[in-house]
FIKOLTI-193867 format. One record per atom (N, C-alpha, C): residue number from 1; residue in one letter; x, y, z. Coordinates in Angstrom, 2 decimals. Example, Ala and Ser with C-alpha at 12.3 -4.5 7.8 and 13.67 -1.06 7.14 Angstrom:
ATOM  nr rest      xx      yy      zz
ATOM   1    A   13.19   -5.69    7.80
ATOM   1    A   12.30   -4.50    7.80
ATOM   1    A   13.20   -3.30    7.80
ATOM   2    S   12.85   -2.25    7.08
ATOM   2    S   13.67   -1.06    7.14
ATOM   2    S   12.90    0.03    7.87
This chain:
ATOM  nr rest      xx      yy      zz
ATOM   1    X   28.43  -44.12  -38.05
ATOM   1    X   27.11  -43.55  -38.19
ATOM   1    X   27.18  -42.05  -37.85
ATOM   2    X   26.26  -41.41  -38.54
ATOM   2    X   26.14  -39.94  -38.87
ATOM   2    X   25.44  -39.49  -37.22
ATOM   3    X   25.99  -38.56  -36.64
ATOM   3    X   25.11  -38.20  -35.31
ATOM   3    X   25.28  -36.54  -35.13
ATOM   4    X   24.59  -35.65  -36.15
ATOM   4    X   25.21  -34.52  -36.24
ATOM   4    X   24.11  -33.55  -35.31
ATOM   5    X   23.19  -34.05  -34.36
ATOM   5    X   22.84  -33.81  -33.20
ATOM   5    X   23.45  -33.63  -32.34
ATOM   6    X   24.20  -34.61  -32.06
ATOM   6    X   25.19  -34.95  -30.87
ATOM   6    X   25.78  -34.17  -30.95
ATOM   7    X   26.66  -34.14  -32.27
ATOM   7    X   28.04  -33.02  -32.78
ATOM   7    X   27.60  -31.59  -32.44
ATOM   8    X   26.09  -31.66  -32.49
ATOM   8    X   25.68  -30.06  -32.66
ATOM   8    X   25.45  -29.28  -31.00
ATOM   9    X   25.37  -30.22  -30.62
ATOM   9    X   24.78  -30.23  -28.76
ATOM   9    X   26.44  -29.82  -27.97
ATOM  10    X   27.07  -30.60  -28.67
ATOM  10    X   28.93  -30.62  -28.18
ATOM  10    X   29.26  -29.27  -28.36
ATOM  11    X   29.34  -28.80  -29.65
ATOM  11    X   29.19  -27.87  -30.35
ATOM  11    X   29.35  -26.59  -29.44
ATOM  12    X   27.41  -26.38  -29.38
ATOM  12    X   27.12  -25.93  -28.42
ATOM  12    X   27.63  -25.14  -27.43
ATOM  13    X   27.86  -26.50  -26.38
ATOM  13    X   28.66  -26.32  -25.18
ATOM  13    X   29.66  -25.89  -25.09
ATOM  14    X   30.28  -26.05  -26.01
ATOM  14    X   31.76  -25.62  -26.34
ATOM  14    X   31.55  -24.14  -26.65
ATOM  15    X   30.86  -23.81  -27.49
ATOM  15    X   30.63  -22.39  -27.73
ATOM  15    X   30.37  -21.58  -26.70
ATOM  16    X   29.73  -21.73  -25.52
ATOM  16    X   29.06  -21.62  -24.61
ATOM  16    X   30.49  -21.20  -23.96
ATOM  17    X   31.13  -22.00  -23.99
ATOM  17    X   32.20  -21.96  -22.69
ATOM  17    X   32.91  -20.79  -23.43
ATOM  18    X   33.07  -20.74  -24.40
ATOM  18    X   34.22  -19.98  -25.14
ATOM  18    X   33.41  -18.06  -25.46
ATOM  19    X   32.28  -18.50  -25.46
ATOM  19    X   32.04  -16.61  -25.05
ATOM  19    X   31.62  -16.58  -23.49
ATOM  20    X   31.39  -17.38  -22.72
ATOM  20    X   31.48  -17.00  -21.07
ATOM  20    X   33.03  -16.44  -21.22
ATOM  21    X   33.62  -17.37  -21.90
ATOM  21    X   35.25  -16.97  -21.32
ATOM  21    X   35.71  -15.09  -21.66
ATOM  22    X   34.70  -14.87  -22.43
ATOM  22    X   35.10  -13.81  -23.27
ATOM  22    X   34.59  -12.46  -22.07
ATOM  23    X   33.44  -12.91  -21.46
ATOM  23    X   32.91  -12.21  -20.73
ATOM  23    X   33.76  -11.94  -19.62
ATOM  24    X   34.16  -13.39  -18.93
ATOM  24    X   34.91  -13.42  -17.75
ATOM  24    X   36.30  -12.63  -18.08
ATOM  25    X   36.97  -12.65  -19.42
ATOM  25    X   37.77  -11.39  -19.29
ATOM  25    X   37.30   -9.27  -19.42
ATOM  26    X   36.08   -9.56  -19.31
ATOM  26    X   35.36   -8.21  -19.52
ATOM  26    X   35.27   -8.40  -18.09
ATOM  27    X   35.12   -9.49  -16.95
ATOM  27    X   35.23   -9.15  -15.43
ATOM  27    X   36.47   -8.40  -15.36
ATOM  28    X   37.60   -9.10  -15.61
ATOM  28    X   38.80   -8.21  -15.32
ATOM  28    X   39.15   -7.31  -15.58
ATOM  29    X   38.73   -6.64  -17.01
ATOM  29    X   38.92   -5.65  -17.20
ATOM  29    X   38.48   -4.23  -16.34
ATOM  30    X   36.87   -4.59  -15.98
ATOM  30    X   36.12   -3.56  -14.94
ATOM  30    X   36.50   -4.03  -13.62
ATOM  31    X   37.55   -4.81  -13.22
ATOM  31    X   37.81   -4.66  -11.71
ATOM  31    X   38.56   -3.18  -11.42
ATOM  32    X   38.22   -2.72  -10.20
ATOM  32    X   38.40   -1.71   -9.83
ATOM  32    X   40.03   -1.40   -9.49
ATOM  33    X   40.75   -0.64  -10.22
ATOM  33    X   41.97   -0.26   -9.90
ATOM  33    X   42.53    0.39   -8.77
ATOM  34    X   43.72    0.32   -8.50
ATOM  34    X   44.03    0.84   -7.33
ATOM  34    X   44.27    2.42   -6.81
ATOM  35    X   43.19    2.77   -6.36
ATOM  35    X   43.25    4.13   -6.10
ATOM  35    X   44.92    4.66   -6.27
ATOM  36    X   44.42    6.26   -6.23
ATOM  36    X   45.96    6.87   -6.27
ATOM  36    X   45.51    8.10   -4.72
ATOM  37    X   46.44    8.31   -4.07
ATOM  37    X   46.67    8.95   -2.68
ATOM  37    X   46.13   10.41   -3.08
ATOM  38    X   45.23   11.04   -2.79
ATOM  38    X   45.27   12.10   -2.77
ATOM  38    X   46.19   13.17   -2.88
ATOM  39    X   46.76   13.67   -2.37
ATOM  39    X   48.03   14.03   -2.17
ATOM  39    X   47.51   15.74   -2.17
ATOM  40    X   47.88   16.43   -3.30
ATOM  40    X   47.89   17.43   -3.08
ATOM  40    X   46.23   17.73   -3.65
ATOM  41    X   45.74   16.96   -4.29
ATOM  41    X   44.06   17.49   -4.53
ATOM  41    X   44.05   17.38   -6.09
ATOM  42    X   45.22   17.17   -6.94
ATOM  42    X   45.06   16.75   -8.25
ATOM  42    X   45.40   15.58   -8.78
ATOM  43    X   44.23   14.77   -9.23
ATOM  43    X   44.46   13.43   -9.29
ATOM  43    X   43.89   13.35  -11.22
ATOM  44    X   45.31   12.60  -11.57
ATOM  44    X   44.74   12.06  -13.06
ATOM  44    X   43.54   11.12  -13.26
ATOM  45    X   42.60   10.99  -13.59
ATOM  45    X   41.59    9.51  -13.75
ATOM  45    X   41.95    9.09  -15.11
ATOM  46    X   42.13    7.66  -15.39
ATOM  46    X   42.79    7.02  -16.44
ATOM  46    X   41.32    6.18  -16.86
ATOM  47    X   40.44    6.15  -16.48
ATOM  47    X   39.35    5.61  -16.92
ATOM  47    X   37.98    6.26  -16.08
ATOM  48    X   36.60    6.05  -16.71
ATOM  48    X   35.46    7.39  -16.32
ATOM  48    X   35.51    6.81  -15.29
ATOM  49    X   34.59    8.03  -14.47
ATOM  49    X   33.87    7.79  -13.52
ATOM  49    X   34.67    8.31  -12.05
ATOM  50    X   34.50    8.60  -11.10
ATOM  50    X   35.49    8.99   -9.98
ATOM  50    X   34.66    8.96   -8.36
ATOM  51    X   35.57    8.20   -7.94
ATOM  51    X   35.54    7.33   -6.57
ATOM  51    X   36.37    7.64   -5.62
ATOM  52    X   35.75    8.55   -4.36
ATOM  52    X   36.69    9.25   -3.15
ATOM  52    X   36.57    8.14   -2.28
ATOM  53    X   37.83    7.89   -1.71
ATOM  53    X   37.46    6.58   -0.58
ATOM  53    X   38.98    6.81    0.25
ATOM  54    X   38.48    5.77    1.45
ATOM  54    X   39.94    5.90    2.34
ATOM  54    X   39.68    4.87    3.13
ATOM  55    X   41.17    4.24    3.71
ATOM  55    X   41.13    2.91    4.22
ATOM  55    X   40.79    3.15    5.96
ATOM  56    X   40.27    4.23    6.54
ATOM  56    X   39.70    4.22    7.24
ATOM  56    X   38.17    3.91    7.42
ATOM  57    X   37.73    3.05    7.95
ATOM  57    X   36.15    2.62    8.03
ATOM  57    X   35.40    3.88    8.95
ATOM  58    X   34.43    4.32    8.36
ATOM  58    X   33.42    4.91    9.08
ATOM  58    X   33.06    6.43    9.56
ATOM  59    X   34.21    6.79    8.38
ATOM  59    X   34.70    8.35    8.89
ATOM  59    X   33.30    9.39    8.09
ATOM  60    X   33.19   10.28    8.30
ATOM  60    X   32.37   11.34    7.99
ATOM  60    X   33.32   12.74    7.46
ATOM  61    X   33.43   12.29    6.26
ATOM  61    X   34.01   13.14    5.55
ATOM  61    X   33.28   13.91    4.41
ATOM  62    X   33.49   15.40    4.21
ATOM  62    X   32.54   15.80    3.25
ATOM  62    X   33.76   16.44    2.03
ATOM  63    X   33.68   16.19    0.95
ATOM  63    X   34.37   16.53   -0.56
ATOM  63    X   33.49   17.01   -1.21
ATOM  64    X   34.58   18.17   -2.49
ATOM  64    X   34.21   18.64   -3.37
ATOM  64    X   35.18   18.40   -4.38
ATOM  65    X   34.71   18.20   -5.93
ATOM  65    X   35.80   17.79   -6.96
ATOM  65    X   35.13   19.02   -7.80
ATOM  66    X   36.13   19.62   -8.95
ATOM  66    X   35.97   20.43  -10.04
ATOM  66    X   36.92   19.12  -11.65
ATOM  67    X   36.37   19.65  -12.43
ATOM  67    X   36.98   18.47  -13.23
ATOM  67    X   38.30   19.49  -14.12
ATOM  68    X   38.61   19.10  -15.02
ATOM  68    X   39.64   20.00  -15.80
ATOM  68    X   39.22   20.98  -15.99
ATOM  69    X   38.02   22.06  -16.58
ATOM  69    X   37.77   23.12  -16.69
ATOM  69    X   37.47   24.17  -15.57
ATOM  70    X   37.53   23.18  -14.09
ATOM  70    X   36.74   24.14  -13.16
ATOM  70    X   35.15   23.94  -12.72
ATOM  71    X   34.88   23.27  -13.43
ATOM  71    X   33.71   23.09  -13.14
ATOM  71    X   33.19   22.24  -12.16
ATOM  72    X   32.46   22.05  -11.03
ATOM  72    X   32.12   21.18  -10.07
ATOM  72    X   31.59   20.07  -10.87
ATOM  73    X   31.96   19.15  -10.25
ATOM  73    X   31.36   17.33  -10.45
ATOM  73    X   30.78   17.39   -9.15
ATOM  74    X   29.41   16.93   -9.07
ATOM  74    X   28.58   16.57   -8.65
ATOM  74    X   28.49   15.38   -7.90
ATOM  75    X   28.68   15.29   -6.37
ATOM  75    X   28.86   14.04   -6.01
ATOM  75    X   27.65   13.51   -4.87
ATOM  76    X   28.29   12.38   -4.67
ATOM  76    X   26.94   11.78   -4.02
ATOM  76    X   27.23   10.73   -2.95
ATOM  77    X   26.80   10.70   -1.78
ATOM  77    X   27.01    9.64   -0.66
ATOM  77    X   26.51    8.58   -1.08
ATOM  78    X   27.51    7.16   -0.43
ATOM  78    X   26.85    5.94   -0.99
ATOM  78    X   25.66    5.56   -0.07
ATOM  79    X   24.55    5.27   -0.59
ATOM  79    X   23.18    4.75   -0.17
ATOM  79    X   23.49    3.72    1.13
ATOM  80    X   24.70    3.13    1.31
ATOM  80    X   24.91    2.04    2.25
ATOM  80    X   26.36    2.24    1.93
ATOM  81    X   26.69    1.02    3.18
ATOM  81    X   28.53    1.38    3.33
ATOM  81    X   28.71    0.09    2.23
ATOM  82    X   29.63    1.13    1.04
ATOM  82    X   30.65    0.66    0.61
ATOM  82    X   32.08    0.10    0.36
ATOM  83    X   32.54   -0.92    0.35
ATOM  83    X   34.10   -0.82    0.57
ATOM  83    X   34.57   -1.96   -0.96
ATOM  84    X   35.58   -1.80   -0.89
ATOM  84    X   36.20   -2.52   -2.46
ATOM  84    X   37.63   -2.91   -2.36
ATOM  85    X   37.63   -4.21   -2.65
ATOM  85    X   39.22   -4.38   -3.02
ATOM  85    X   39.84   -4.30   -4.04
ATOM  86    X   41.39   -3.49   -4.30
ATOM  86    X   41.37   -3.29   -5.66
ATOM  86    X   42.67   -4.33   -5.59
ATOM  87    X   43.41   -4.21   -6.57
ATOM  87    X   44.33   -4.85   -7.03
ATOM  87    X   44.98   -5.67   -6.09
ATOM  88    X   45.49   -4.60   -4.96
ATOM  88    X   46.29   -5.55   -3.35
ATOM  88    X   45.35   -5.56   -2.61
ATOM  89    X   45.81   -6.21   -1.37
ATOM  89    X   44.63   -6.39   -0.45
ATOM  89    X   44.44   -5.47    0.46
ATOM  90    X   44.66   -4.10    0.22
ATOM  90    X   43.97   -2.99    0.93
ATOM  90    X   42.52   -2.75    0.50
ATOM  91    X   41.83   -2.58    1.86
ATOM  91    X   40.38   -2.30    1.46
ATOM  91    X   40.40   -0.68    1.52
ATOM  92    X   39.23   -0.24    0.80
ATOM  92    X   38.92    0.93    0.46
ATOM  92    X   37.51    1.34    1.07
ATOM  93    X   37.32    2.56    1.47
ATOM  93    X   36.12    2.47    2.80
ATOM  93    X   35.18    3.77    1.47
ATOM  94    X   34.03    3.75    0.77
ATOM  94    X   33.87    4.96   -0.48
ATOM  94    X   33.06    6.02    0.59
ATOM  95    X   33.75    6.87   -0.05
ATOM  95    X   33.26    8.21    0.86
ATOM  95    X   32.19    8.68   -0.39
ATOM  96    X   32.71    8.65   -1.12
ATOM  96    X   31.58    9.92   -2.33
ATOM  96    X   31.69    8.92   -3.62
ATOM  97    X   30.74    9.28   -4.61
ATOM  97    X   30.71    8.79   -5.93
ATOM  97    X   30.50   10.15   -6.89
ATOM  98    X   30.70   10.15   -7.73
ATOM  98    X   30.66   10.88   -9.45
ATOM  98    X   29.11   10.48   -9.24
ATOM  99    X   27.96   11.73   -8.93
ATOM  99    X   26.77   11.10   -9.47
ATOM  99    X   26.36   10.98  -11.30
ATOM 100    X   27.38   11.25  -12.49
ATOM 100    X   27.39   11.25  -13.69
ATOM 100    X   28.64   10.60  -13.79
ATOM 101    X   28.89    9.93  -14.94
ATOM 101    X   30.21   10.17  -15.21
ATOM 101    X   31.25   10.85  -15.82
ATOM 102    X   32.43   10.83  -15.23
ATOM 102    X   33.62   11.77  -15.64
ATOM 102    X   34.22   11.03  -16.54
ATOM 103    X   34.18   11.63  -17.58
ATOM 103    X   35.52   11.30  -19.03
ATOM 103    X   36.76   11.18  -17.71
ATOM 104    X   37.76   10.75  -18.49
ATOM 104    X   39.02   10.22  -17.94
ATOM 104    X   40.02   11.94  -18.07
ATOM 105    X   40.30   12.72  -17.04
ATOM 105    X   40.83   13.83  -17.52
ATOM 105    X   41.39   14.10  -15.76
ATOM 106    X   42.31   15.22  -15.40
ATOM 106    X   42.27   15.52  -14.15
ATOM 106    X   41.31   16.29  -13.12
ATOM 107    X   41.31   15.61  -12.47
ATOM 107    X   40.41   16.01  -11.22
ATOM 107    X   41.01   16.69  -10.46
ATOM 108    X   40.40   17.93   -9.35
ATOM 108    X   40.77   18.23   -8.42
ATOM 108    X   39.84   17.98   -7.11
ATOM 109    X   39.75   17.74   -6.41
ATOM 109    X   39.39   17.40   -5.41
ATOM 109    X   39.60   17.94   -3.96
ATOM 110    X   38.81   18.29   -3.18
ATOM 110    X   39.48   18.67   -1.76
ATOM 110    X   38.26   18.55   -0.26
ATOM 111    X   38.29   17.30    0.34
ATOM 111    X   38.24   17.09    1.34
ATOM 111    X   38.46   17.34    2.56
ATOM 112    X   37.06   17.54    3.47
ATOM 112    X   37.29   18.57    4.92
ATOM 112    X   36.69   16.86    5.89
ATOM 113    X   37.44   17.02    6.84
ATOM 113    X   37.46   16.05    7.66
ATOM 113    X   37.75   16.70    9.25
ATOM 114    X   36.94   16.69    9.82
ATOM 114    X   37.30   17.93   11.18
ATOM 114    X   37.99   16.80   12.38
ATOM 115    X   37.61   15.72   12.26
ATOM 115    X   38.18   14.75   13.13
ATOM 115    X   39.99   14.41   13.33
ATOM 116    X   39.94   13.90   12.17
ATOM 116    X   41.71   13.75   12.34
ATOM 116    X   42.22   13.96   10.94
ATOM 117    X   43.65   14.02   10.74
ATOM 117    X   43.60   13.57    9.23
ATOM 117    X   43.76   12.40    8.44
ATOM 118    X   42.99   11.95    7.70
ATOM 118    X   42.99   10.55    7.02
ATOM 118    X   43.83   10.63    5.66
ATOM 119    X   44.02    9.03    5.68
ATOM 119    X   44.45    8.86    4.43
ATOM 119    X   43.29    9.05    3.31
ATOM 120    X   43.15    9.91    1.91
ATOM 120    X   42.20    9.98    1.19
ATOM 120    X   43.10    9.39   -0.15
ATOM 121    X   42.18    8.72   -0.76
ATOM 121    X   41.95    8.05   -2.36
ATOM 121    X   41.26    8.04   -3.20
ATOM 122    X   41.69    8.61   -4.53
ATOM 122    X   40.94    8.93   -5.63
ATOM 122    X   41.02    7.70   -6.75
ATOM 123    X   40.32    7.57   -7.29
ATOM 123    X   40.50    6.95   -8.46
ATOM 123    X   38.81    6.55   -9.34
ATOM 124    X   39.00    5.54  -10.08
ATOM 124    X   37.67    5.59  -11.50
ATOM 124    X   36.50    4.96  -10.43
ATOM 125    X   35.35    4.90  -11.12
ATOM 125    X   34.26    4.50  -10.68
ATOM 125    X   33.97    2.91  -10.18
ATOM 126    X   34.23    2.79   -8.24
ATOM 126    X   34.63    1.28   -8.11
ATOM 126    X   33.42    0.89   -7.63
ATOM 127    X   31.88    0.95   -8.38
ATOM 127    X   30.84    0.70   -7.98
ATOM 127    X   30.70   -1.09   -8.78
ATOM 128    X   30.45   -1.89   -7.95
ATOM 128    X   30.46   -3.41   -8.50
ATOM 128    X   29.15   -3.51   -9.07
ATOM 129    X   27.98   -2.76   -9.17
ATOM 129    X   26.55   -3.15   -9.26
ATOM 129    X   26.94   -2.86  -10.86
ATOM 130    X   27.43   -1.34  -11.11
ATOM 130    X   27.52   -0.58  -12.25
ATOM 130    X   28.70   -1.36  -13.15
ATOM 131    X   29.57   -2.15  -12.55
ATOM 131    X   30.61   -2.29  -13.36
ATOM 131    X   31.00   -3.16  -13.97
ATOM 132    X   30.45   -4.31  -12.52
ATOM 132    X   31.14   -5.90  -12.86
ATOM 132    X   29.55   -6.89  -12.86
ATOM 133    X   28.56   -6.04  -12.75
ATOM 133    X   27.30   -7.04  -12.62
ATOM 133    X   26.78   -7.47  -14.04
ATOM 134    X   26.68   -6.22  -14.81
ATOM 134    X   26.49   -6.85  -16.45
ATOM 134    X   27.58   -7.83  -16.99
ATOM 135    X   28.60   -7.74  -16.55
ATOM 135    X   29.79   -8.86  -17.32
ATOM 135    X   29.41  -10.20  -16.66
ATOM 136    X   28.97   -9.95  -15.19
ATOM 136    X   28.79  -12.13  -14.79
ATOM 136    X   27.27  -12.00  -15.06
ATOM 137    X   26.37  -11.12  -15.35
ATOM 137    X   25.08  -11.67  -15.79
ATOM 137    X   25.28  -12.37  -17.51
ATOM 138    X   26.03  -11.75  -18.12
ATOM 138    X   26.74  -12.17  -19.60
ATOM 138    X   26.80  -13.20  -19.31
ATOM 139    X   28.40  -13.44  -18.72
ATOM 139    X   28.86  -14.70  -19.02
ATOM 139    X   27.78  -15.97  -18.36
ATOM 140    X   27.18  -15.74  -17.50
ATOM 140    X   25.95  -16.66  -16.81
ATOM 140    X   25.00  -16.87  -17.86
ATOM 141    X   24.56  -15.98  -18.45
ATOM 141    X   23.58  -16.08  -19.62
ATOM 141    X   24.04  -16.94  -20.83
ATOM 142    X   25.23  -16.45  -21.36
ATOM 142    X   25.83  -17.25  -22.30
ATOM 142    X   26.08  -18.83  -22.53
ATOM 143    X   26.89  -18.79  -20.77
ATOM 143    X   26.81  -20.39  -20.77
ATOM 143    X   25.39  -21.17  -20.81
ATOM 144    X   24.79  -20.64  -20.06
ATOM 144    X   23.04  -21.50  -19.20
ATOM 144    X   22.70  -21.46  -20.97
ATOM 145    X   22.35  -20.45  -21.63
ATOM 145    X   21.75  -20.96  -22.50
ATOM 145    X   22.15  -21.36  -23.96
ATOM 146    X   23.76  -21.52  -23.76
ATOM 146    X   24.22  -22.57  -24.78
ATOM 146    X   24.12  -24.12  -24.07
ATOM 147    X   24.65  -24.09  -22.98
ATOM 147    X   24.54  -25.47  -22.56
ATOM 147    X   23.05  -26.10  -22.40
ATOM 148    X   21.84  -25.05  -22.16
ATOM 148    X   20.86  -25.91  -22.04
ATOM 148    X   20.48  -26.07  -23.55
ATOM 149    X   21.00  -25.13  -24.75
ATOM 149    X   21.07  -25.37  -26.22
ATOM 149    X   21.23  -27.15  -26.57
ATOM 150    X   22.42  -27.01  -25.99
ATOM 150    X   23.36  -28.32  -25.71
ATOM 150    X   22.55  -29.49  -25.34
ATOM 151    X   22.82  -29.44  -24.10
ATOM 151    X   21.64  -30.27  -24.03
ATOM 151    X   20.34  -31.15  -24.53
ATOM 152    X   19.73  -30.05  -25.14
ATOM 152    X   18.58  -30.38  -25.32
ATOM 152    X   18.52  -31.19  -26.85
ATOM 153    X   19.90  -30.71  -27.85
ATOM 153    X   19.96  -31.35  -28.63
ATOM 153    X   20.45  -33.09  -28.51
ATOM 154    X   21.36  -32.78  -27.45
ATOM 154    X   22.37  -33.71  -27.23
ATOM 154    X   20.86  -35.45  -26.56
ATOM 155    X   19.93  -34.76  -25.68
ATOM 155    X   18.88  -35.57  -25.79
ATOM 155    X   17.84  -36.04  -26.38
ATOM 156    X   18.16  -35.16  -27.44
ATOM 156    X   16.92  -35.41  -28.52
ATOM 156    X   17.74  -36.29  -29.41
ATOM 157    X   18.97  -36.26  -29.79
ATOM 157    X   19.98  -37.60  -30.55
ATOM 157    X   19.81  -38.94  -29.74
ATOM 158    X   20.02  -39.16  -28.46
ATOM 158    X   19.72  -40.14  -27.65
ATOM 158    X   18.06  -40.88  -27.38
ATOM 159    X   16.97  -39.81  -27.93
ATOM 159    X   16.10  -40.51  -27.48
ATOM 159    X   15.52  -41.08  -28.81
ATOM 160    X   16.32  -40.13  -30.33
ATOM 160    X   16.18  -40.81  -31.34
ATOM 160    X   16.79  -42.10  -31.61
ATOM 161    X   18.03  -42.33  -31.04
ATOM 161    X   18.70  -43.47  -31.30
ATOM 161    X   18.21  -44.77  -30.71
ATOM 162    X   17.57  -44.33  -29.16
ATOM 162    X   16.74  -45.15  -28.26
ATOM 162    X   15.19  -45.91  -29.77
ATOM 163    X   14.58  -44.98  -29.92
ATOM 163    X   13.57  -45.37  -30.88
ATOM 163    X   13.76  -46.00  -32.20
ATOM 164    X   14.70  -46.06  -32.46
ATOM 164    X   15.32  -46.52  -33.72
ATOM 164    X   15.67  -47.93  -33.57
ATOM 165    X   16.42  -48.15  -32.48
ATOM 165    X   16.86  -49.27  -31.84
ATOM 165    X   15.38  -50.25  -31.24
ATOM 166    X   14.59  -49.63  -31.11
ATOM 166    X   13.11  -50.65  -30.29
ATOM 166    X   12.21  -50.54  -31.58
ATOM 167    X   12.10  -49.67  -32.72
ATOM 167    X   11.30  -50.17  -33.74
ATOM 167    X   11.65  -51.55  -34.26
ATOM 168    X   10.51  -52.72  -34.28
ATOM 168    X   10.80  -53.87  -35.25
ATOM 168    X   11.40  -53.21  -36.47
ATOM 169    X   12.11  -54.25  -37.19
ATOM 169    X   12.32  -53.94  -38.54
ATOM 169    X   11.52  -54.92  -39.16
């Protein structure tokens, strides 16, 4: 017997799973890479956006970046304490953010810290709200409303088959 409800509800779900999955690799892609050391104050960025941070917690550090032409980038304290894990399990403590974003080009950068000297780290924009929140609202969206797609067909075949079965003939 023909049940192309059912088939269509399966369907569905299956579809469902297979663009979440698509999303959940758009998580990985925007996970935040592993800073590169400051070093001398010129740092390549390989993707936009630019993120001063250091694995010291709590320091009061003030920076200035110019981008390839010289020109100041514009930065900005995080609203609350930020920290991020990137690739290994060093945490990253964000001192400043790119309040725009930076095309991928070299940065210069140079940080005054009157306390001691810290380790400083540059790298792309490791804000999770901005980066990785649209990819799991996706894939959340995708699934919930193929599967409740799913679903809803998948019970409407069952409650037809139910009625079919209790009509006299």
């Amino acid at each position: 017997m023909r049940r192309p409800l059912l088939w269509s509800g399966i369907g569905c779900f299956v579809l469902g799973q297979v663009v979440a999955g698509f999303f959940g690799l758009e998580l990985f892609e925007n996970e935040p890479h592993e800073p590169v050391p400051l070093g001398n104050g010129v740092v390549q960025l390989d993707r936009p956006g630019l993120t001063i941070s250091t694995t010291a917690q709590g320091q009061d550090v003030r920076c200035q970046a110019k981008d390839a032409s010289g020109a100041d980038i514009a930065l900005k304290l995080p609203t609350k304490r930020e920290n991020y894990t990137a690739e290994g399990f060093t945490t990253y403590y964000v001192i400043a953010h790119s309040r725009t974003t930076v095309p991928p080009q070299a940065v210069t950068v140079a940080c005054d810290n009157a306390d001691e000297p810290l380790p400083l780290y540059v790298g792309d924009r490791a804000d999770v709200i901005e980066t990785m929140l649209p990819a799991v609202v996706k894939a959340f969206a995708a699934f919930a409303l193929t599967t409740v797609a799913g679903v809803g067909l998948i019970v409407t075949d069952v409650v037809r088959r139910r009625r079919r079965r209790t009509q006299p003939s």
